[in-house]
MDTraj code that builds the backbone (N, CA, C; nanometers):
import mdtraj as md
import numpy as np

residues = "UNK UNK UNK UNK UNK UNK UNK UNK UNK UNK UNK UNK UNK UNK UNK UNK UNK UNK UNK UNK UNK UNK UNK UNK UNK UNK UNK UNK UNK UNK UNK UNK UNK UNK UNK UNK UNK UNK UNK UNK UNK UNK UNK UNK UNK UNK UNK UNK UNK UNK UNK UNK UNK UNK UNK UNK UNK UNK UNK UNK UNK UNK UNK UNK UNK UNK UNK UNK UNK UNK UNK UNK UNK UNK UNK".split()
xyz = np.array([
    [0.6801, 1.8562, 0.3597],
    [0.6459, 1.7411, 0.2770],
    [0.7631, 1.6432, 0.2725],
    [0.7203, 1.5257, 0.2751],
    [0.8329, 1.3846, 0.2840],
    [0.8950, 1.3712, 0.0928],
    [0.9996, 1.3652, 0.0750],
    [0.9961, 1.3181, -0.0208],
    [0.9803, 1.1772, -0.0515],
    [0.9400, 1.1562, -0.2353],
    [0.8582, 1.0352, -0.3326],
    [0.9667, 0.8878, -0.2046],
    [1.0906, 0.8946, -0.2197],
    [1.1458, 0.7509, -0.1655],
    [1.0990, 0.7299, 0.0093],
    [1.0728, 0.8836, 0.0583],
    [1.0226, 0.8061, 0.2259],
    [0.8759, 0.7244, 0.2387],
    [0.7810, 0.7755, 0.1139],
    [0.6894, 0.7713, 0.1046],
    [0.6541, 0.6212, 0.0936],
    [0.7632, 0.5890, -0.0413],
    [0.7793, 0.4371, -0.0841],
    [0.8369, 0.3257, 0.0001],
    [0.8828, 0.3902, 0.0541],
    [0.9788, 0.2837, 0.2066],
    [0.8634, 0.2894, 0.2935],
    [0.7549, 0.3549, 0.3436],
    [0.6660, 0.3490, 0.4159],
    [0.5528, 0.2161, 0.3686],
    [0.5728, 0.2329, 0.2837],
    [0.4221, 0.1766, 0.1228],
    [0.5025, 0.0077, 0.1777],
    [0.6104, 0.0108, 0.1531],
    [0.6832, -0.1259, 0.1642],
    [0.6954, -0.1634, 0.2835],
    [0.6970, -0.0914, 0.4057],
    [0.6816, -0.1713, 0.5414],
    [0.5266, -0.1648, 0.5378],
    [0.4370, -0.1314, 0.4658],
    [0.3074, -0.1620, 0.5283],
    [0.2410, -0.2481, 0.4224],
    [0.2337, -0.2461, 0.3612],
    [0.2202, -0.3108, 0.2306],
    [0.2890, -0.4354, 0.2180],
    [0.2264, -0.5381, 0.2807],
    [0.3314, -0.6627, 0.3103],
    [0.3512, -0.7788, 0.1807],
    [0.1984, -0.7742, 0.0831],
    [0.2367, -0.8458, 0.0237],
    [0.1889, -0.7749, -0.1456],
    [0.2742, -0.6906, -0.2022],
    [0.1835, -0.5411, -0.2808],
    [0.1958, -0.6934, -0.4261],
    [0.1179, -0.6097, -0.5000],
    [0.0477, -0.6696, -0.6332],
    [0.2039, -0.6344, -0.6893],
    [0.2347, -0.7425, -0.7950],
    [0.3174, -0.7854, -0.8382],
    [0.3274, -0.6480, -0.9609],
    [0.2596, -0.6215, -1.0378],
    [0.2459, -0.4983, -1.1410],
    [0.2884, -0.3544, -1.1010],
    [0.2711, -0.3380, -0.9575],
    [0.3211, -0.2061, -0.8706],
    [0.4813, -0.2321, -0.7904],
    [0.4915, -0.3592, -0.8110],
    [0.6563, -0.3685, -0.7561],
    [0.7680, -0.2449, -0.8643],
    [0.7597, -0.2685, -0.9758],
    [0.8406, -0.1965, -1.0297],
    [0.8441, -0.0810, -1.0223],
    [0.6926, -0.0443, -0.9925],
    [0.7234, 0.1636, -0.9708],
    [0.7221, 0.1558, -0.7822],
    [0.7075, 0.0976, -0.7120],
    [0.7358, 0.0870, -0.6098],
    [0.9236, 0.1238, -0.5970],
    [0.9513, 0.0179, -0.6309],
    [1.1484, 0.0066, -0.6504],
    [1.1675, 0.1407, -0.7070],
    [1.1304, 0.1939, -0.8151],
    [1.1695, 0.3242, -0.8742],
    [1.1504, 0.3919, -0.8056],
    [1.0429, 0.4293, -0.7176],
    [1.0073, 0.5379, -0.6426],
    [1.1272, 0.5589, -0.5239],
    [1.1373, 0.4698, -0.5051],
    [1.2500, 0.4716, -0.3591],
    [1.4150, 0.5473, -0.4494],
    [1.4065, 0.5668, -0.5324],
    [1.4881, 0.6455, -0.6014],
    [1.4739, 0.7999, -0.6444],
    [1.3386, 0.8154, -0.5774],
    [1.3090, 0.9551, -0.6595],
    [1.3143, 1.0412, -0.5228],
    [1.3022, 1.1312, -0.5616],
    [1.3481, 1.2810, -0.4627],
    [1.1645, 1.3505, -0.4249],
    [1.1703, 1.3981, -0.5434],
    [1.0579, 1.4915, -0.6072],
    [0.9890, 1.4546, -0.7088],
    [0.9130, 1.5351, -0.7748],
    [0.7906, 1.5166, -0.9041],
    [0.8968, 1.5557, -1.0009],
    [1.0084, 1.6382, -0.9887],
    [1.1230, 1.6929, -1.0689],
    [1.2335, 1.5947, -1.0988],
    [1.2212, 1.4929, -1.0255],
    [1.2902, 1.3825, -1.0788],
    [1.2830, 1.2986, -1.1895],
    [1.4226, 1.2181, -1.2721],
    [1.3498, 1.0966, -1.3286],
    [1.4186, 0.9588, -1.3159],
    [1.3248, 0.8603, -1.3583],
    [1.4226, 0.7348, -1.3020],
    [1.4488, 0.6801, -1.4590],
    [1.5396, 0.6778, -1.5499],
    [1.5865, 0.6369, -1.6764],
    [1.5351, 0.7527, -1.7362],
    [1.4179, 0.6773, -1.8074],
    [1.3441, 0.8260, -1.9200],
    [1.2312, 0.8482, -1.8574],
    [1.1749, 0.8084, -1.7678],
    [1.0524, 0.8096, -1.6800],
    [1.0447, 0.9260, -1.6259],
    [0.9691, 0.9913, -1.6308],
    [0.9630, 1.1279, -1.5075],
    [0.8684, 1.0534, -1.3823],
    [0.9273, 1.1306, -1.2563],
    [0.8955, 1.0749, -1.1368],
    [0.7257, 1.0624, -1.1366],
    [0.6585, 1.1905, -1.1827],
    [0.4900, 1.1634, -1.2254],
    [0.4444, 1.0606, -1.3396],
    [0.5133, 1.0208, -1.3755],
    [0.4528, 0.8840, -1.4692],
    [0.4672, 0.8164, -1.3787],
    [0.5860, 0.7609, -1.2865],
    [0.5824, 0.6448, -1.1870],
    [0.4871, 0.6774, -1.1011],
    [0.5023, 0.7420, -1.0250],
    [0.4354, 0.7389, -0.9281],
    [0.2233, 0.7108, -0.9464],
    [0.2509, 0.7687, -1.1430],
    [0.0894, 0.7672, -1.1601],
    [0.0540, 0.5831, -1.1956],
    [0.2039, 0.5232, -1.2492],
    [0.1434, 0.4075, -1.2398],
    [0.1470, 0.3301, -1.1654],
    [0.2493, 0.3411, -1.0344],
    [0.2035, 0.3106, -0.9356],
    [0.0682, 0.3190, -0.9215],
    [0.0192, 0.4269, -0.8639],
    [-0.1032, 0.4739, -0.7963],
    [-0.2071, 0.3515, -0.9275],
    [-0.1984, 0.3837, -1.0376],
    [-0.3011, 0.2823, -1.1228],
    [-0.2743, 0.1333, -1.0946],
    [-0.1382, 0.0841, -1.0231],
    [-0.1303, -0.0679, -1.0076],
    [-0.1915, -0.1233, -0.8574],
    [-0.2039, -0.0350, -0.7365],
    [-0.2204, -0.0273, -0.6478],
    [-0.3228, -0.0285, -0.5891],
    [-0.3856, -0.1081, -0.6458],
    [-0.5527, -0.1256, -0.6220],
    [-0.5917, -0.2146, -0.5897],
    [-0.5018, -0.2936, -0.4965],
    [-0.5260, -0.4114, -0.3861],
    [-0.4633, -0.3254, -0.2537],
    [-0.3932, -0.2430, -0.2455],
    [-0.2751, -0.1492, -0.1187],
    [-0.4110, -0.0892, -0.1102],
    [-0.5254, -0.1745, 0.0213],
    [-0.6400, -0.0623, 0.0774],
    [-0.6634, -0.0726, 0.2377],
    [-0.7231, 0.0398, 0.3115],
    [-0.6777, 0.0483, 0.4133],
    [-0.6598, 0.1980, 0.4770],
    [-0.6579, 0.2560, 0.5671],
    [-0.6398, 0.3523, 0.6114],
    [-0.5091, 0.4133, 0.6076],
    [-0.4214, 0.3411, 0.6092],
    [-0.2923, 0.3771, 0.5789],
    [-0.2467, 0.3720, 0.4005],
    [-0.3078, 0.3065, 0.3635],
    [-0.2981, 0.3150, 0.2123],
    [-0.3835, 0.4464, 0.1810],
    [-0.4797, 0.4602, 0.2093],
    [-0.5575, 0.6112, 0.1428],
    [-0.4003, 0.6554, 0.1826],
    [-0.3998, 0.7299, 0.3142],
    [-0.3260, 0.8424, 0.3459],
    [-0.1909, 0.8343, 0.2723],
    [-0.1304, 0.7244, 0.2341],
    [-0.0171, 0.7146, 0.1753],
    [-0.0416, 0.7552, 0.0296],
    [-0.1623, 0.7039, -0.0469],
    [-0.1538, 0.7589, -0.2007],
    [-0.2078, 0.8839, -0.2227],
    [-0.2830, 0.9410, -0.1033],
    [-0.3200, 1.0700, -0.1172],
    [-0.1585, 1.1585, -0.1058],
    [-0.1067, 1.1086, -0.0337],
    [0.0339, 1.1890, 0.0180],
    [0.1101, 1.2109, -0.1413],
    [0.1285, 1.0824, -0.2305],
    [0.1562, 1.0819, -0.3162],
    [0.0874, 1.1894, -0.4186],
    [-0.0077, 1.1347, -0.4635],
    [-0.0731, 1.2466, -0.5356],
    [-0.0574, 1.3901, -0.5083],
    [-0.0644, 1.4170, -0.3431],
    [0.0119, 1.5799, -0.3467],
    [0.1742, 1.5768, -0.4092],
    [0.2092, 1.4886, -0.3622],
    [0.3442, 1.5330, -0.3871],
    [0.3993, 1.5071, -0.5858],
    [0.2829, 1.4467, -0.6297],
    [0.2999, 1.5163, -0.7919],
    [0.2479, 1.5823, -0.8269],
    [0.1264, 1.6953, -0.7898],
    [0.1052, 1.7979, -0.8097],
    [0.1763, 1.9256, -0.8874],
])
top = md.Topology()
chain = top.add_chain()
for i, resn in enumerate(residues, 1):
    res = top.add_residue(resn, chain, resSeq=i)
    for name in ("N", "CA", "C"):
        top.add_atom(name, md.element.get_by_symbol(name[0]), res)
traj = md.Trajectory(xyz[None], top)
């Protein structure tokens, strides 16, 4: 499994122009390791879940596979 920041560096080269509301857990994510992480007081599964809730213009075949990837990896 890739960890949360390769995932997010992927999201950002493909994701050319992402919704303005998912930039911030986007940026955080590229800081996180694991689901065991946190970024301030945030645990890495709150970001990544509001990511995933802001991200609802990121659609596409490469977007499924990327937020599915996510979602395993906060499991």
């Amino acid at each position: 499994m890739r960890r949360i920041c390769e995932v997010a560096a992927e999201i950002i080269n493909v994701w050319k122009k992402p919704y303005f509301g998912a930039v911030p857990y986007l940026q955080a994510m590229l800081c996180l390791v694991d689901k065991n992480d946190k970024y301030g007081l945030d645990s890495a599964e709150s970001i990544v879940q509001y990511f995933l809730g802001n991200a609802n213009t990121f659609r596409g075949e490469d977007a499924r596979r990327l937020k599915l990837e996510l979602k395993e990896l906060i499991k």
